[in-house]
Structure formats: structure tokens, C-alpha cells
mmCIF file as gemmi writes it, N, C-alpha and C atoms, coordinates in Angstrom:
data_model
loop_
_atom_site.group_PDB
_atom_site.id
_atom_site.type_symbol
_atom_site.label_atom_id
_atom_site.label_alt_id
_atom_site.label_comp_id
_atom_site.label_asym_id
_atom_site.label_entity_id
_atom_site.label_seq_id
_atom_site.pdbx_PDB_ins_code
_atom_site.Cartn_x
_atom_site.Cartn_y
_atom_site.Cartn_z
_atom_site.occupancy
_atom_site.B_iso_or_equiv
_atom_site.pdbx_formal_charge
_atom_site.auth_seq_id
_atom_site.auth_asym_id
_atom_site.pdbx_PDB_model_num
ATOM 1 N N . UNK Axp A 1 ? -42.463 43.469 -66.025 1 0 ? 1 A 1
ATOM 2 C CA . UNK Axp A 1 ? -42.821 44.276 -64.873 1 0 ? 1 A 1
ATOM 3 C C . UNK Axp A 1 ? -43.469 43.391 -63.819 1 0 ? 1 A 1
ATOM 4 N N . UNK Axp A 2 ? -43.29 43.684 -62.437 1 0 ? 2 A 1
ATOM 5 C CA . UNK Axp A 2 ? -43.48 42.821 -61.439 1 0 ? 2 A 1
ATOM 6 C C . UNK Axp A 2 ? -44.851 43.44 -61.183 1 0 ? 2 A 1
ATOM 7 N N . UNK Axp A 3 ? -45.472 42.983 -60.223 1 0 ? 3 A 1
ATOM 8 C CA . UNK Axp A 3 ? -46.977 43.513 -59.738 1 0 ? 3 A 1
ATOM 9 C C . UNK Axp A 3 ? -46.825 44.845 -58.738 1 0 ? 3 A 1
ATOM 10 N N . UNK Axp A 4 ? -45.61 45.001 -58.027 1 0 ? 4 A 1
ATOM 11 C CA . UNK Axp A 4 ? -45.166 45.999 -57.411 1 0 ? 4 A 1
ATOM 12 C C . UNK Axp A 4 ? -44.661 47.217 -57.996 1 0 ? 4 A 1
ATOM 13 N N . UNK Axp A 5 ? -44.882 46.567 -59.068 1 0 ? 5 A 1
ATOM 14 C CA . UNK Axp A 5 ? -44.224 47.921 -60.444 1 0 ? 5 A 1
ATOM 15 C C . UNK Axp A 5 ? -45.377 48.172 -60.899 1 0 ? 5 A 1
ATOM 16 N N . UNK Axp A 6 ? -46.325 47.714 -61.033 1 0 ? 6 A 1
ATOM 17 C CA . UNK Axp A 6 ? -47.639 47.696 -61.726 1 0 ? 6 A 1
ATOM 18 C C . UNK Axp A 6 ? -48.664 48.938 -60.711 1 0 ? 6 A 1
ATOM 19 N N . UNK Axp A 7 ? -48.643 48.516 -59.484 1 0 ? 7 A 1
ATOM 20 C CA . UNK Axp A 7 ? -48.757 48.912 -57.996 1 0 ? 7 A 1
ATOM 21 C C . UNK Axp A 7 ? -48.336 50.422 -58.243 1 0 ? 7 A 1
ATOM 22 N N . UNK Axp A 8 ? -46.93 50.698 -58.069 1 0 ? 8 A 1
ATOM 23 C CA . UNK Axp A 8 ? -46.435 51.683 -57.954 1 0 ? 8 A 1
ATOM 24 C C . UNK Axp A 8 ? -47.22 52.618 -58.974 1 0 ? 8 A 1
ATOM 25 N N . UNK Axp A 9 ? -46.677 52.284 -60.543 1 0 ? 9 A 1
ATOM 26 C CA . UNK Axp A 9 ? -47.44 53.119 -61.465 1 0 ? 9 A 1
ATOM 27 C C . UNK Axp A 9 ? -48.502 53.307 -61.274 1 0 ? 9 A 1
ATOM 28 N N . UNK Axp A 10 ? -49.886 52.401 -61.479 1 0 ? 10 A 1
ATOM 29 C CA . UNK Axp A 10 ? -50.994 52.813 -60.641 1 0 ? 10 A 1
ATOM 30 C C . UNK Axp A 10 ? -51.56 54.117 -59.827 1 0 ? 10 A 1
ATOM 31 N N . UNK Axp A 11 ? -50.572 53.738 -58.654 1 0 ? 11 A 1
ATOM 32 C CA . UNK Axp A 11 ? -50.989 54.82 -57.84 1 0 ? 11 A 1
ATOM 33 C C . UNK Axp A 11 ? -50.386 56.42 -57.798 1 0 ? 11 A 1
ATOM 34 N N . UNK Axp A 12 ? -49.055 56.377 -58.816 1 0 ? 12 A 1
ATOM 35 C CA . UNK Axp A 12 ? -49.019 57.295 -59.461 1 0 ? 12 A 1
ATOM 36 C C . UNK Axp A 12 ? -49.853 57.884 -60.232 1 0 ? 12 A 1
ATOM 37 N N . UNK Axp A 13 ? -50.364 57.104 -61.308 1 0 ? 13 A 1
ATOM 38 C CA . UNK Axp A 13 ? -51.482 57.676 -62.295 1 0 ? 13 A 1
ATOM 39 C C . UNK Axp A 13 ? -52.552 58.059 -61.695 1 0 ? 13 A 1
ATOM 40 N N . UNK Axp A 14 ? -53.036 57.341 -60.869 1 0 ? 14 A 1
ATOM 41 C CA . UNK Axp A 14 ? -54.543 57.211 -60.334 1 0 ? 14 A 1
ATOM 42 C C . UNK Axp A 14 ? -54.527 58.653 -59.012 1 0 ? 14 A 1
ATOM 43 N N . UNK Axp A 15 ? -53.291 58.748 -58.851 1 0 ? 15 A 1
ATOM 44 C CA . UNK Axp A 15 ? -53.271 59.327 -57.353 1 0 ? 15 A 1
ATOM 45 C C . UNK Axp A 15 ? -52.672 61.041 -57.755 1 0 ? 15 A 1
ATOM 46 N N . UNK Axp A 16 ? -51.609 60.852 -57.961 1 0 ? 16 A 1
ATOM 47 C CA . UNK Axp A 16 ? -50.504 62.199 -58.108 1 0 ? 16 A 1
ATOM 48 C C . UNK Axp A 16 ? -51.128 63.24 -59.044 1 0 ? 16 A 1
ATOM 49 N N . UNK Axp A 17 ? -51.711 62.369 -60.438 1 0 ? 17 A 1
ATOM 50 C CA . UNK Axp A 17 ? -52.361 63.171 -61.234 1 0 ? 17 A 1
ATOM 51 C C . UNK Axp A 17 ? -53.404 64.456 -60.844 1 0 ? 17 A 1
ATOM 52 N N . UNK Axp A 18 ? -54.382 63.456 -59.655 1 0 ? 18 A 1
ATOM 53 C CA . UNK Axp A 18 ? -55.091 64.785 -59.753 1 0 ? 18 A 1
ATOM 54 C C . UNK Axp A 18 ? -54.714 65.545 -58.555 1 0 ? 18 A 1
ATOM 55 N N . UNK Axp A 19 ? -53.646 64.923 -57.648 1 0 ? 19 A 1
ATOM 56 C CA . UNK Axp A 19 ? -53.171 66.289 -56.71 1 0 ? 19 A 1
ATOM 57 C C . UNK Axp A 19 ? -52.556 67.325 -57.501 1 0 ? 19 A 1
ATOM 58 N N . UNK Axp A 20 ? -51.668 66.742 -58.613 1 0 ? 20 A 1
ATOM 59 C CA . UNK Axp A 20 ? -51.207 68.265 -59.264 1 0 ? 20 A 1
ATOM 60 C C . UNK Axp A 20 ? -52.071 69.143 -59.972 1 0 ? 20 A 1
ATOM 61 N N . UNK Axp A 21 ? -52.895 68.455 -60.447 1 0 ? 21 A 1
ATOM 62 C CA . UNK Axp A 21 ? -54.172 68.952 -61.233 1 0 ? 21 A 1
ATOM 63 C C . UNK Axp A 21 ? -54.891 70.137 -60.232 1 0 ? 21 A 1
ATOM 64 N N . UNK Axp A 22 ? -54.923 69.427 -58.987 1 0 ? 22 A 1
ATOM 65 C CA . UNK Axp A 22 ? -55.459 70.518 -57.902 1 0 ? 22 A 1
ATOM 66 C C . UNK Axp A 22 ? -54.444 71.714 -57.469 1 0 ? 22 A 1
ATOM 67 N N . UNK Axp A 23 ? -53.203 71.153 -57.288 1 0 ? 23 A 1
ATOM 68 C CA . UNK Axp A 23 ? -52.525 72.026 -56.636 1 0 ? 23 A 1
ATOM 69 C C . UNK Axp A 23 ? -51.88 73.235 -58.082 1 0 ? 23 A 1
ATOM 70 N N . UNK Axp A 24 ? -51.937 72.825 -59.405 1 0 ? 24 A 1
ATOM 71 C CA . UNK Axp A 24 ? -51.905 73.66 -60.522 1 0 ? 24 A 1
ATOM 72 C C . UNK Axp A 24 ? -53.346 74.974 -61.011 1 0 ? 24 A 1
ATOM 73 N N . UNK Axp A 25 ? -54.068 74.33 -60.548 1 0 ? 25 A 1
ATOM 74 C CA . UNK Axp A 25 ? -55.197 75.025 -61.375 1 0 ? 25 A 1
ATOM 75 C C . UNK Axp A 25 ? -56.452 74.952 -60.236 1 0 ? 25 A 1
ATOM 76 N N . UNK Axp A 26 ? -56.231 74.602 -58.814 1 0 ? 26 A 1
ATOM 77 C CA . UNK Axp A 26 ? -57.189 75.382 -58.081 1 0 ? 26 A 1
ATOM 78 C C . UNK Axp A 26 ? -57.066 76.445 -57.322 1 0 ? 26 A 1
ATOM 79 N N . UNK Axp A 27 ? -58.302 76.629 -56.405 1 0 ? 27 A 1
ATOM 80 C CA . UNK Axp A 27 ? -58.14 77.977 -55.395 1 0 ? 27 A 1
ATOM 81 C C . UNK Axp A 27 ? -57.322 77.125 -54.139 1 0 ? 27 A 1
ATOM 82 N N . UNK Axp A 28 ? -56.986 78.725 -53.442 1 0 ? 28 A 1
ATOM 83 C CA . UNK Axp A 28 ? -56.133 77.999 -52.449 1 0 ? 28 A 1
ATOM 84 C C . UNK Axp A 28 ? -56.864 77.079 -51.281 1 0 ? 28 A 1
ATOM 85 N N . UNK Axp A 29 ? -57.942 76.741 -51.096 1 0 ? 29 A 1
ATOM 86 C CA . UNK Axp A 29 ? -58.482 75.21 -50.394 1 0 ? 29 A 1
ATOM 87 C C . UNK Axp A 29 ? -58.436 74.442 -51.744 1 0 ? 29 A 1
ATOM 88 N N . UNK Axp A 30 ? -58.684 74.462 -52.543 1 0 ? 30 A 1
ATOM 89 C CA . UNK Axp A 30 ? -57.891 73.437 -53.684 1 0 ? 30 A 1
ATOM 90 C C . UNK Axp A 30 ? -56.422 72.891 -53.713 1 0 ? 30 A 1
ATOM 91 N N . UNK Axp A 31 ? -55.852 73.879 -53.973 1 0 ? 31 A 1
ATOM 92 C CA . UNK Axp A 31 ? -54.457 73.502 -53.685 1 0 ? 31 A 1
ATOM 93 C C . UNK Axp A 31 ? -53.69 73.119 -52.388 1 0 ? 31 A 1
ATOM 94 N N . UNK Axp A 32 ? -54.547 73.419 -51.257 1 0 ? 32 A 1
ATOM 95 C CA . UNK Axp A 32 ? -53.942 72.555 -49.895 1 0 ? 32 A 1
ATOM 96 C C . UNK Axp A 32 ? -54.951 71.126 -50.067 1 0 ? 32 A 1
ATOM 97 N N . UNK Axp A 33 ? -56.045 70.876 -50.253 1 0 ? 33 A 1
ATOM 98 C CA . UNK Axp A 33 ? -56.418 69.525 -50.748 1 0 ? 33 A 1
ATOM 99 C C . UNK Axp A 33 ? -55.207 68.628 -51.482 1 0 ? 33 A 1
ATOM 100 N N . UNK Axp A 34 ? -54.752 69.401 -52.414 1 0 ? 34 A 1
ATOM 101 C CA . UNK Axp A 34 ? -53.995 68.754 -53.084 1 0 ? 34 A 1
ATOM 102 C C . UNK Axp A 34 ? -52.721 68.226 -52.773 1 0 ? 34 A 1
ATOM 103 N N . UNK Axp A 35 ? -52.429 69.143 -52.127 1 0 ? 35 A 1
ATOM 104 C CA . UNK Axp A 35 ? -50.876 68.783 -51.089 1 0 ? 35 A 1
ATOM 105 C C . UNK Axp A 35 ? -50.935 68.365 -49.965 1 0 ? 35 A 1
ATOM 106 N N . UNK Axp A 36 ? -52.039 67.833 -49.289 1 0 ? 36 A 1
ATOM 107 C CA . UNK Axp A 36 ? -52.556 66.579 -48.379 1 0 ? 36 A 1
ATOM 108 C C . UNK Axp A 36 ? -52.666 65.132 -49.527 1 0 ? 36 A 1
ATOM 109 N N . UNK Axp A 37 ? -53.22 65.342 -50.536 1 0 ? 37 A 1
ATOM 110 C CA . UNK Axp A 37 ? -53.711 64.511 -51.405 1 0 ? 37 A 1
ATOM 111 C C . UNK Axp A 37 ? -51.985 63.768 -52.298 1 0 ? 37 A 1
ATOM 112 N N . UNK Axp A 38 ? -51.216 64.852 -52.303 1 0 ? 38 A 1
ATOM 113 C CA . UNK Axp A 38 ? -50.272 64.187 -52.916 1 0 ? 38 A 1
ATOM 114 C C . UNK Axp A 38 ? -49.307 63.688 -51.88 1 0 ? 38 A 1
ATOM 115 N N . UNK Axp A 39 ? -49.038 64.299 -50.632 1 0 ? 39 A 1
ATOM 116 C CA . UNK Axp A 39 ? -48.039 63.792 -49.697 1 0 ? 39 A 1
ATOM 117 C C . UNK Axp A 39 ? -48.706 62.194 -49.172 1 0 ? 39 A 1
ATOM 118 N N . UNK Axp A 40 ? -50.069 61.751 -49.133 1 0 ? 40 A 1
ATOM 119 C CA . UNK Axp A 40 ? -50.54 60.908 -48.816 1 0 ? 40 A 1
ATOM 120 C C . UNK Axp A 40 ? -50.232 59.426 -50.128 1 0 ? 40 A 1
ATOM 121 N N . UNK Axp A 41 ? -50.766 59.909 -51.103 1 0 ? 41 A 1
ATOM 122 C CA . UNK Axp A 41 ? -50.277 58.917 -52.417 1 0 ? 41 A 1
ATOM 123 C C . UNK Axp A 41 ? -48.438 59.439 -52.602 1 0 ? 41 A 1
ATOM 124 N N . UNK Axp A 42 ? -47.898 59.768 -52.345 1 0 ? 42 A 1
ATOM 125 C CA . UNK Axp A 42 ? -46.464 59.476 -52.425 1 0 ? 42 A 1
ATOM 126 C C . UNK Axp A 42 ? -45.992 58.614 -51.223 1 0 ? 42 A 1
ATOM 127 N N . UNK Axp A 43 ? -46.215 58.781 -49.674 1 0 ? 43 A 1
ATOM 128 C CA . UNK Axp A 43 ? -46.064 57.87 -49.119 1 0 ? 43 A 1
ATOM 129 C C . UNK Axp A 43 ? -46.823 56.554 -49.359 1 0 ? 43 A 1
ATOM 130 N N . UNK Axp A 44 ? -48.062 56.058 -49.901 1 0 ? 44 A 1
ATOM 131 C CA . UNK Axp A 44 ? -48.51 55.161 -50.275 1 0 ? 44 A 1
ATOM 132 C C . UNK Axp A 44 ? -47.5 54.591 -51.677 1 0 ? 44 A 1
ATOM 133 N N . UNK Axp A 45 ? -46.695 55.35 -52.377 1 0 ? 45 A 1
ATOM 134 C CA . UNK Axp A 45 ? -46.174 55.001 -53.167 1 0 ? 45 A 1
ATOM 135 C C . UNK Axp A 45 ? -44.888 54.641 -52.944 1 0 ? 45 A 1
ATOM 136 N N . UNK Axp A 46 ? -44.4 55.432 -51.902 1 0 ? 46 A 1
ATOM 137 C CA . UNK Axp A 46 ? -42.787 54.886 -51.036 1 0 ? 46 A 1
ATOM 138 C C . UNK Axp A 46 ? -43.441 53.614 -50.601 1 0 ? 46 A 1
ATOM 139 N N . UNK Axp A 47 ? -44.002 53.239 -49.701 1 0 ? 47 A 1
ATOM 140 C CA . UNK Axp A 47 ? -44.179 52.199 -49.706 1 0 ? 47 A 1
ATOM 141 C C . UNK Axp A 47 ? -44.474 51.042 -50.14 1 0 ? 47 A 1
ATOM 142 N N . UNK Axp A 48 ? -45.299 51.277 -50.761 1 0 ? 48 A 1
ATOM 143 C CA . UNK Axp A 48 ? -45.171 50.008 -51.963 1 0 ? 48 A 1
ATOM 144 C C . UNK Axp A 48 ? -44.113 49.77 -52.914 1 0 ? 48 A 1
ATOM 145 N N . UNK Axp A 49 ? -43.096 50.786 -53.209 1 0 ? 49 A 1
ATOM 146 C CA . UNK Axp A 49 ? -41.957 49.926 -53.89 1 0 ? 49 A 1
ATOM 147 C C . UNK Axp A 49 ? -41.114 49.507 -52.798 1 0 ? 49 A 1
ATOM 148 N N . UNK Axp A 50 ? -41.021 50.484 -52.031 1 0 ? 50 A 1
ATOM 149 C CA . UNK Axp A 50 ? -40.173 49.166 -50.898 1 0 ? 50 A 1
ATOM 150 C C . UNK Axp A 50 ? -40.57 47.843 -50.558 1 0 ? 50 A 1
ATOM 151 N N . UNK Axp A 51 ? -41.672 47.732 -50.258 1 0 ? 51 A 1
ATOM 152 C CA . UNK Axp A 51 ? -42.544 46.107 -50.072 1 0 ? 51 A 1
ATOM 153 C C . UNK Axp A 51 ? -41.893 45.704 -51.267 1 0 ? 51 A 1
ATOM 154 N N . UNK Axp A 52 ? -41.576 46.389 -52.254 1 0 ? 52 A 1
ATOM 155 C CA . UNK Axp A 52 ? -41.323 45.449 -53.826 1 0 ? 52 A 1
ATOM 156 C C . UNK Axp A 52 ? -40.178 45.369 -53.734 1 0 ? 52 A 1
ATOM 157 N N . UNK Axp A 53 ? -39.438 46.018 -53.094 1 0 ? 53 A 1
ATOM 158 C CA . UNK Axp A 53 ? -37.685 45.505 -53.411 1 0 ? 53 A 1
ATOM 159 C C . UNK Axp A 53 ? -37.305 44.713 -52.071 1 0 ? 53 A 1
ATOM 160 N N . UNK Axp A 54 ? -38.152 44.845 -50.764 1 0 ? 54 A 1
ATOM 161 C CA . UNK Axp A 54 ? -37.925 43.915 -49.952 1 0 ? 54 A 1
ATOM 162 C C . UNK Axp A 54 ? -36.695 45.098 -48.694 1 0 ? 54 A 1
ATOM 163 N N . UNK Axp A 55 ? -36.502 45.989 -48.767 1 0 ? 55 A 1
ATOM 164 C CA . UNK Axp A 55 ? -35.737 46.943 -48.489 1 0 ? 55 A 1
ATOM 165 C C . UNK Axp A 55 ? -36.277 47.611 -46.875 1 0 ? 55 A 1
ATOM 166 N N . UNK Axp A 56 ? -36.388 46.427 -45.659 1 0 ? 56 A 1
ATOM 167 C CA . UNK Axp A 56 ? -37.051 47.127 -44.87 1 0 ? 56 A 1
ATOM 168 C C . UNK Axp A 56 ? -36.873 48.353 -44.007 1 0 ? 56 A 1
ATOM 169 N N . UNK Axp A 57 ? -35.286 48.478 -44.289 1 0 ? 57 A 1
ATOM 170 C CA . UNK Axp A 57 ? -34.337 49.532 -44.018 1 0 ? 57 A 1
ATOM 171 C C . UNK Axp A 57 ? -34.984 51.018 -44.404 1 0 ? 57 A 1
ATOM 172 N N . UNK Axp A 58 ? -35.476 51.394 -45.8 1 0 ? 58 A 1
ATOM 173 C CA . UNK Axp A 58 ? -35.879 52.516 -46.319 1 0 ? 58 A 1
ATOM 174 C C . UNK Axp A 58 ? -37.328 52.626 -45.801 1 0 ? 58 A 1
ATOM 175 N N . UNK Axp A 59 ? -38.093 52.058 -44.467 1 0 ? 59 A 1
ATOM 176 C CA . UNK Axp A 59 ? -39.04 52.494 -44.453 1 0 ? 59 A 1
ATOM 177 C C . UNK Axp A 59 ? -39.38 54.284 -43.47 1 0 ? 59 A 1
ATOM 178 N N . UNK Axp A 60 ? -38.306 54.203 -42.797 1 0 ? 60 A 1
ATOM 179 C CA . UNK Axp A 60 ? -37.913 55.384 -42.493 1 0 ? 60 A 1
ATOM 180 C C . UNK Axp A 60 ? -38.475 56.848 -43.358 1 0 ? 60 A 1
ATOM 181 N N . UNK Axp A 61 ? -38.118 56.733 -44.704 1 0 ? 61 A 1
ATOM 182 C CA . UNK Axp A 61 ? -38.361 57.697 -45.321 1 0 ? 61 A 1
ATOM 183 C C . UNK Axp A 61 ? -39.723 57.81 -45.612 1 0 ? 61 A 1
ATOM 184 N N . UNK Axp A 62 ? -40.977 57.326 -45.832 1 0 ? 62 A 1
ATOM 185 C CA . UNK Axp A 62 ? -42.129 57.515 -46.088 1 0 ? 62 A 1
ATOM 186 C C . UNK Axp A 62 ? -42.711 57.764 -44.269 1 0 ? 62 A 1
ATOM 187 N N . UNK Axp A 63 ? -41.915 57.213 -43.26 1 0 ? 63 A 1
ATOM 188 C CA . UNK Axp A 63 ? -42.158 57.935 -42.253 1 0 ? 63 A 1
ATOM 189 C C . UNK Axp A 63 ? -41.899 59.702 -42.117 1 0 ? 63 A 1
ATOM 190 N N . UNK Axp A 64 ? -41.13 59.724 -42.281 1 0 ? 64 A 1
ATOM 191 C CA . UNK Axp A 64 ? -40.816 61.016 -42.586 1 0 ? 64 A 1
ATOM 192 C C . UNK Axp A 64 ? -41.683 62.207 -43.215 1 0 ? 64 A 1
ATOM 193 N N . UNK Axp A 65 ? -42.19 61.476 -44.72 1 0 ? 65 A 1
ATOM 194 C CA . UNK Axp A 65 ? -42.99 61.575 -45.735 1 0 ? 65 A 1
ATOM 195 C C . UNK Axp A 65 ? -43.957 62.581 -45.045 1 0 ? 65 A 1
ATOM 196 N N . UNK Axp A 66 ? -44.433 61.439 -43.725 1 0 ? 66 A 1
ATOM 197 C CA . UNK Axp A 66 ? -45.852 61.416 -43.238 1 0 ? 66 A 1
ATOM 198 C C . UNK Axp A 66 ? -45.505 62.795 -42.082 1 0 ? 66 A 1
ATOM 199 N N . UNK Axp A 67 ? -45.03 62.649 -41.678 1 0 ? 67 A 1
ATOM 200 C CA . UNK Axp A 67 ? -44.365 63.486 -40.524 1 0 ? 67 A 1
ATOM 201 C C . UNK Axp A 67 ? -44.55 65.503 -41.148 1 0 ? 67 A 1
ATOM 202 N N . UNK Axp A 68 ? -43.736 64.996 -42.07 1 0 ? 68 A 1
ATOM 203 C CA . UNK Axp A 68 ? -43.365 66.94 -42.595 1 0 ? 68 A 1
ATOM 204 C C . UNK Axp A 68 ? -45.107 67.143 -43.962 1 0 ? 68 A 1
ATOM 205 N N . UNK Axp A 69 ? -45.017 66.016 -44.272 1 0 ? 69 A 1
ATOM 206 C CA . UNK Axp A 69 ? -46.53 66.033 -44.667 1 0 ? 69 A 1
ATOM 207 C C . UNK Axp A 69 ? -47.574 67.094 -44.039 1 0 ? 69 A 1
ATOM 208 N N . UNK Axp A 70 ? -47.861 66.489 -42.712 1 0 ? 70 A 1
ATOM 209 C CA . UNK Axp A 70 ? -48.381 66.6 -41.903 1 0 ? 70 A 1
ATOM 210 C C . UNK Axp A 70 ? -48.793 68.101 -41.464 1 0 ? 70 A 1
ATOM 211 N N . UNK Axp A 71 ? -47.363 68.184 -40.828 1 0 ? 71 A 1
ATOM 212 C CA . UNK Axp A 71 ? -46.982 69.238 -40.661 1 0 ? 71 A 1
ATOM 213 C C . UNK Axp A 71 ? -47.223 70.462 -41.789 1 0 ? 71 A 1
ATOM 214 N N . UNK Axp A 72 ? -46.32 70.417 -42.937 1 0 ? 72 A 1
ATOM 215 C CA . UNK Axp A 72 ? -46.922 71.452 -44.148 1 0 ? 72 A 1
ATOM 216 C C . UNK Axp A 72 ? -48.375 71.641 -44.141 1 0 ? 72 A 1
ATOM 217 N N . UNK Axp A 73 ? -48.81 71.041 -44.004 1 0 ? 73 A 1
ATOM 218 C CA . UNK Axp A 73 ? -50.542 71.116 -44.103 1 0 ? 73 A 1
ATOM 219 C C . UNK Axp A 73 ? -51.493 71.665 -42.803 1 0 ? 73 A 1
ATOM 220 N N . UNK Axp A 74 ? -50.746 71.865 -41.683 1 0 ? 74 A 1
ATOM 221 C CA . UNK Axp A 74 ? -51.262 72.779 -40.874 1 0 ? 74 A 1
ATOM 222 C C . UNK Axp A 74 ? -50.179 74.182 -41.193 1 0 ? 74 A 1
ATOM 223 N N . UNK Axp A 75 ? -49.128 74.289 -41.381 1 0 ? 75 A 1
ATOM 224 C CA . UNK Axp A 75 ? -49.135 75.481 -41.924 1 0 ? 75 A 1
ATOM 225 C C . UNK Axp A 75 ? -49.686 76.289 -42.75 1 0 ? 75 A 1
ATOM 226 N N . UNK Axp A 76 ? -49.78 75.734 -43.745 1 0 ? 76 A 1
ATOM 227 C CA . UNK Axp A 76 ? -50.549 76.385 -44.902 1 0 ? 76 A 1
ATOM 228 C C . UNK Axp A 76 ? -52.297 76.274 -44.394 1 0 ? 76 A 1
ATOM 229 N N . UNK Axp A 77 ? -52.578 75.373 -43.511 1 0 ? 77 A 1
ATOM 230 C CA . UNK Axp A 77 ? -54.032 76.249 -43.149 1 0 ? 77 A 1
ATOM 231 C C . UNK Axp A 77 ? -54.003 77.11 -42.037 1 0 ? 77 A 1
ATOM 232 N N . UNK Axp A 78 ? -52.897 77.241 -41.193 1 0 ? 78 A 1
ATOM 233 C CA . UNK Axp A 78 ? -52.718 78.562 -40.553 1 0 ? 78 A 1
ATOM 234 C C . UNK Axp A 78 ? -52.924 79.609 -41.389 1 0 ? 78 A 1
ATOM 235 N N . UNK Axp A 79 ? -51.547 79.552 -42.857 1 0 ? 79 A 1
ATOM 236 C CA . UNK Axp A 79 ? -51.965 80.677 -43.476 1 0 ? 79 A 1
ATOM 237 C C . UNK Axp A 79 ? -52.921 80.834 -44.248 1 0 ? 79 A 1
ATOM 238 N N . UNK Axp A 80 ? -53.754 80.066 -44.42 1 0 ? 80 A 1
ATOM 239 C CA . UNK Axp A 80 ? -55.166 80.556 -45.494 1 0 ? 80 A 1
ATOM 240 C C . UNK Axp A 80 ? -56.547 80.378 -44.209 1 0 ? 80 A 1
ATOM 241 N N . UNK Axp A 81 ? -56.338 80.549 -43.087 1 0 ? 81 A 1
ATOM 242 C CA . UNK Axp A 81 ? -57.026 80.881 -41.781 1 0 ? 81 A 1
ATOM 243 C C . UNK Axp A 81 ? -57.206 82.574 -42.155 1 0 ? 81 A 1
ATOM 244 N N . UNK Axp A 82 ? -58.243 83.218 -41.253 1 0 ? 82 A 1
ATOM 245 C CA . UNK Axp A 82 ? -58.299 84.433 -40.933 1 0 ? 82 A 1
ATOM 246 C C . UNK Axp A 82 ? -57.846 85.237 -40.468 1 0 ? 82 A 1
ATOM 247 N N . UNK Axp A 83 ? -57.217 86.794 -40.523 1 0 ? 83 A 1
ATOM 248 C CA . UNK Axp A 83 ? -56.408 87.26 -40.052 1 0 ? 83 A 1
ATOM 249 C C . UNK Axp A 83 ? -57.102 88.078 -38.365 1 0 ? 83 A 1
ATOM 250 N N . UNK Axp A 84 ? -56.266 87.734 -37.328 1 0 ? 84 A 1
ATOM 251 C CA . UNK Axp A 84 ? -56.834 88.447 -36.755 1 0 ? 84 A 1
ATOM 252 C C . UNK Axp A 84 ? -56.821 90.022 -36.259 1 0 ? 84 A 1
């Protein structure tokens, strides 16, 4: 295993784990924590295997990542906002 493989797993373990952990078994400001928390360590994780395969072409997609990320996460605090 290369150090970029090492990298990757890592921040899987260290990262993804407890967004699902949040987004499984908390309240709903738990579970939008969590889906800020995991769209952020998955683009941290697109990127670092690309740095590892050298692929500067695919950086596009963790742009993206970041983009609808983003986005999902003011929706869902629109909807857990107050009704007026």
C-alpha cells in the first residue's frame, strides 16, 4: 500500500465513520452536522486519491462534491428552519 492509500483509508475511518454515526442515530441538527461532515471528508477523500493516481483530469468531481454539498445543506436547513 502506497501512503496515498494509507491517506485515503485514514480519512475514511477517521472521518465518514462518525458522519454516519451522526446522520444514523442523531436528531435532525445531528444529522445535517453529519451530512456537512461527510460531504466535506469525501471530497477530502476524492482528493487525495487523485493526488495518488496523479489523475489531474478527475479533479472536477470533488468540485462538484463541494458545489451540491453545499447546496444540500442549505436546503435541509431551510427545512429544519421555522415555519412561518
Amino acid at each position: 500500500m502506497s501512503g496515498w492509500e494509507i491517506a485515503t483509508l485514514a480519512l475514511l475511518l477517521g472521518g465518514m465513520v462518525p458522519a454516519l454515526v451522526l446522520v444514523a442515530r442523531g436528531g435532525p441538527v445531528d444529522r445535517l452536522v453529519g451530512l456537512a461532515l461527510a460531504s466535506s471528508v469525501g471530497t477530502l477523500t476524492l482528493l487525495v486519491m487523485i493526488q495518488g493516481d496523479g489523475q489531474s483530469s478527475y479533479l472536477i468531481v470533488p468540485l462538484v462534491l463541494v458545489l451540491l454539498g453545499f447546496a444540500g445543506t442549505l436546503v435541509y436547513t431551510r427545512l429544519l428552519g421555522p415555519k412561518p
